[in-house]
Steps between C-alpha positions, in 0.01 A plus 500: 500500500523872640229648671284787425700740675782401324341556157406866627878601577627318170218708323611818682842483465488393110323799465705743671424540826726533784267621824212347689395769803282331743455402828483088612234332584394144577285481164823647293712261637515270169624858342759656722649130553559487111617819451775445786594125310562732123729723638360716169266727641522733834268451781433905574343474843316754652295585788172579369340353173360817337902613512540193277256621234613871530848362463432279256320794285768733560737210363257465162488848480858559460628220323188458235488067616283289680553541895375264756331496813420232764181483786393231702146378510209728606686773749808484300411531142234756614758721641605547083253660436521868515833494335409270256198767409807726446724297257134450325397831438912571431449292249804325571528106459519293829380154533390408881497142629226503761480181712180326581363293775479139366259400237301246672413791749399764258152588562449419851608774719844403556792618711640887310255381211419774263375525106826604334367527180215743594749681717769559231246509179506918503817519536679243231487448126505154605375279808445090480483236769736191435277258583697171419881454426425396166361871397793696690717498274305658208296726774878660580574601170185622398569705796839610440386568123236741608731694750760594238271546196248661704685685760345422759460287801413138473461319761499033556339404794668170583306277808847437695551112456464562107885638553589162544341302305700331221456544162644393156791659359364845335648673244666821632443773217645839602164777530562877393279772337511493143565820306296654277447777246159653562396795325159703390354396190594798229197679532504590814781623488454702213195661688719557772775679293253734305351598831851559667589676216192740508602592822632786627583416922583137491622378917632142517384328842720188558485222713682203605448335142738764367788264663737399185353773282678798640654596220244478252320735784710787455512418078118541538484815743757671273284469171206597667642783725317310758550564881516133705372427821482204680365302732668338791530180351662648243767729624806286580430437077420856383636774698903435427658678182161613414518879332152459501396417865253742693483264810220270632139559530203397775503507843882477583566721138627820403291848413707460203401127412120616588506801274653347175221251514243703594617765183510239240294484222608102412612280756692179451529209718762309508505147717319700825192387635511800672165469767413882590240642263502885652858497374404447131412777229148574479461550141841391368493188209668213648701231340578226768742244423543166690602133461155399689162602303297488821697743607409747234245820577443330840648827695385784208274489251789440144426567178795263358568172696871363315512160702879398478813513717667867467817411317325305259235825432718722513731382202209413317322872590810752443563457131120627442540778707609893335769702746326794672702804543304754767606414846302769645336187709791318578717764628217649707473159644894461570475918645246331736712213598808685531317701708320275731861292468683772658193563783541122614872490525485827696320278774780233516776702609656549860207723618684726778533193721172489581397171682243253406729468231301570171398138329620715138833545638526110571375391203751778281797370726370098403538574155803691511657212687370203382736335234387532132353156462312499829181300570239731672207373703239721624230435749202637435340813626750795538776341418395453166406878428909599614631159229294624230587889523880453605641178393691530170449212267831450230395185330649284724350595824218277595147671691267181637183558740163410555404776211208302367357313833528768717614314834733599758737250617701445149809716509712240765367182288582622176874571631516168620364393091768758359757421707490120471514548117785716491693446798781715393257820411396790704132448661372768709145481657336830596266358741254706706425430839203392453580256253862371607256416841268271384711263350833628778637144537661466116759692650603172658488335127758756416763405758408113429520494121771762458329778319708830556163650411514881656170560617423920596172573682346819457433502892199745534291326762207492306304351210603826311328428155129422671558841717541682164183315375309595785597875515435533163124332572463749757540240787670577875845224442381222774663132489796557294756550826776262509708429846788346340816363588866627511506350137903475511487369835321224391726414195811516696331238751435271204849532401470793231683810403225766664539894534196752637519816329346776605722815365536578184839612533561139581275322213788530223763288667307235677323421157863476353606272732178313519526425064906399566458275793472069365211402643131620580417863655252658633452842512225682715507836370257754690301672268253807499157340607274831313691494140209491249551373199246656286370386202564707124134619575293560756152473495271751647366213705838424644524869543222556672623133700805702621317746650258276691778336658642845602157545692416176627878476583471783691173443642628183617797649765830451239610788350846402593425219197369857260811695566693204444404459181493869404850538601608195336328632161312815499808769416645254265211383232192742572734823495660331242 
């Protein structure tokens, strides 16, 4: 009879998967030792567990199956648990095999005990404890089930001797998510229609749920004259061949993004669960469509809630809908955007040599270099602001980060995810300093699992993104300094490609030779410490924020900081 453990990697591999990212341990050892006897499925060892479940997200995320991850009992399987809040509230589907200490011992204060199941409950679909070899079987694909119907994380906890148990042959059924039709009842979305009809400034917001639906996107925007927007999530889906597109709204948006929403008189929603609520119309009707119904009106109050996946509405919703004709809305909207378009590429040019090296100019020479199916990864914090304003998605091009869960940390784990998965694709990682830090040793997991991931660090020696928050809160910067390393010194040592840049006039080739070289790189690329990336909108309290940092900045013996960041901004956006 096979054991357990066996049964797991048949399971696995029947149903398509190729990667397990973990770390050993002692109470994984019935697991690792049968994935080495298949020979079916990789072994993607890493140095830290929560790279496992970022990598393992990343991996979902980009190839729409179930990825895997692997902890150890108590320590180890705790470790997954930041990045396994990510590939939760991604929504992508990745099942986690947390060992446990053994059963006889639950309950009494053992050695790395934990509770599992009430440490993994908020962030999973689904979380069981196999408590006898009999139940594992069914306990694992009830688990794999959830994670690919759901997407989302489920997670087995396994007591470590239950890997070896034997058990009777099992049937090995291949698991995958089922496809469906689902669609609004007609109704609705003949309410929706007349009221999208009626109106006479209709803005699209889109979100990630847009992906496969492009086209019928742009169908829709074009019979309503409708500007589009969208959200993070959903750029690398709507912003390519898009007539339509006015840019992305909140925080990281576009005036232009901001405006069109702000000016409409009927907003639709389309697969966004877009969280900012002073970045929605005031008085606008709203029509939200999404494939989850608790998701509807939970961010704005709608007065049409079409639960259904986007495709599937769409068809169903254009045929009822009449052409419009004025475009006094949209092409104000696309005025705007060209506008603010131009004003944001005017930042990412060569700027007169002057040194930090401006992060706009990075990310415009990324994108211009990066090959046309590149995988970006973005940490987040600033680099995120410079990925969502400069990288240009075509369809093909890939944008993953931490856009939901917020943590810092992901951008080097995701490559690792992206890279495994397509080992003959572009991956670049633009990792901050702060972030490529706490989680520094995956560089290591590079060089010892092959990944010619190029990793380039917006090197500002600080946590830039809090400093923002706390200028615009009115608060003296204190804490956010970072002492850090000769980044490419370090690479080289582990036996990586590494260049320091520090001139712009030097930026364009290293980054070319960087993307050509055949293994890993890392790129530490000093940047301007005092670029602000301001929001669409400013508040009057962030305004009046600004100016209390000014004082208590000054009042506090650094000016040098204030003229810093006047130089670096001032004659180029307030005399703007």
């Amino acid at each position: 009879m096979a054991t357990f453990a066996d049964h797991i990697i048949a399971m696995l591999s029947a149903s398509g998967v190729r990667r397990v990212y973990g770390l050993p341990g002692d109470s994984l050892n019935g697991f690792t030792d049968a994935i080495r006897r298949s020979g079916e499925i990789s072994w993607e060892h890493v140095r830290h567990e929560e790279t496992a479940a970022f990598a393992a997200a990343a991996d979902a995320g980009l190839t729409g199956q179930l990825a895997v991850c692997a902890g150890s009992c108590g320590p180890g399987n705790l470790h997954l648990i930041n990045g396994l809040f990510d590939a939760q509230r991604s929504r992508v589907p990745v099942l986690a095999i947390a060992a446990h200490i053994p059963r006889s011992e639950i309950g009494s204060q053992y050695f790395q005990e934990t509770h599992p199941q009430e440490l993994f409950g908020e962030c999973s679909v689904y979380c069981e404890l196999v408590s006898t070899p009999e139940m594992a079987p069914r306990i694992l694909a009830m688990a794999m089930r959830a994670a690919v119907e759901d997407n989302g994380v489920a997670v087995v906890v396994i007591p470590g001797e239950i890997f070896l148990q034997r058990i009777p042959e099992q049937p090995v059924r291949p698991i995958s998510a089922t496809r469906s039709v689902l669609c609004p009842d007609e109704a609705s979305l003949r309410r929706a229609a007349d009221m999208l009809n009626a109106a006479e400034r209709v803005t699209i917001l889109g979100g990630a749920g847009v992906a496969g639906a492009h086209d019928a996107l742009v169908q829709l925007a074009a019979t309503l004259q409708a500007p589009v927007v969208h959200a993070l999530r959903g750029k690398e889906f709507i912003e390519y061949d898009n007539p339509f597109d006015v840019g992305m709204t909140g925080l990281l948006g576009f005036a232009s993004g901001y405006k069109a929403i702000k000016e409409a008189d009927t907003l639709l929603m389309l697969g966004t669960d877009f969280p900012y609520q002073q970045f929605y119309p005031e008085n606008a009707t709203v029509i939200q469509v999404d494939v989850r119904g608790a998701h509807l009106g939970r961010r704005t109050p709608i007065d049409v809630g079409l639960r259904g996946t986007v495709g599937d509405t769409l068809a169903a919703l254009q045929p009822l809908l009449r052409p419009k004709h004025d475009r006094e809305h949209l092409d104000r909207a696309l005025r705007h955007y060209r506008k603010t378009r131009a004003s944001l590429d005017a930042l990412a040019v060569n700027d007169r040599d002057r040194t930090p090296i401006r992060p706009e100019y990075l990310a415009g020479l990324i994108d211009r270099l990066a090959a046309a199916d590149a995988v970006f990864t973005c940490d987040v914090g600033s680099p995120v602001v410079w990925a969502a304003r400069y990288l240009s998605m075509n369809g093909r091009r890939r944008l993953l980060g931490s856009f939901n869960h917020g943590t810092m940390a992901n951008a080097l784990p995701h490559a690792i995810g992206a890279q495994s998965a397509y080992r003959g694709r572009q991956v670049i990682a633009l990792a901050g300093d702060g972030g490529l830090t706490m989680l520094f040793g995956e560089l290591v997991t590079l060089i010892q699992n092959r990944l010619p991931v190029k990793v380039i660090v917006f090197n500002n020696s600080s946590l830039n993104f809090v400093e923002l928050e706390m200028k615009a809160a009115g608060i003296v910067t204190f804490g956010t300094d970072l002492q850090n390393p000769d980044f490419a010194a370090v690479a080289t040592a582990m036996g990586i490609y590494g260049r320091r840049v520090t001139e712009p006039a030097d930026l364009e080739d290293v980054l070319k030779e960087a993307f050509a070289h055949d293994g890993p790189a890392v790129i530490d690329v000093h940047t301007a410490r005092q670029e602000l990336s301001i929001p669409p909108a400013i508040t009057i309290e962030q305004a009046k924020g600004f100016s209390l940092y000014a004082i208590r900045t000054i009042l506090a013996g650094r000016s040098d900081e204030l003229l810093d960041l006047i130089t670096t901004n001032v004659a180029r956006r307030i005399l703007d």
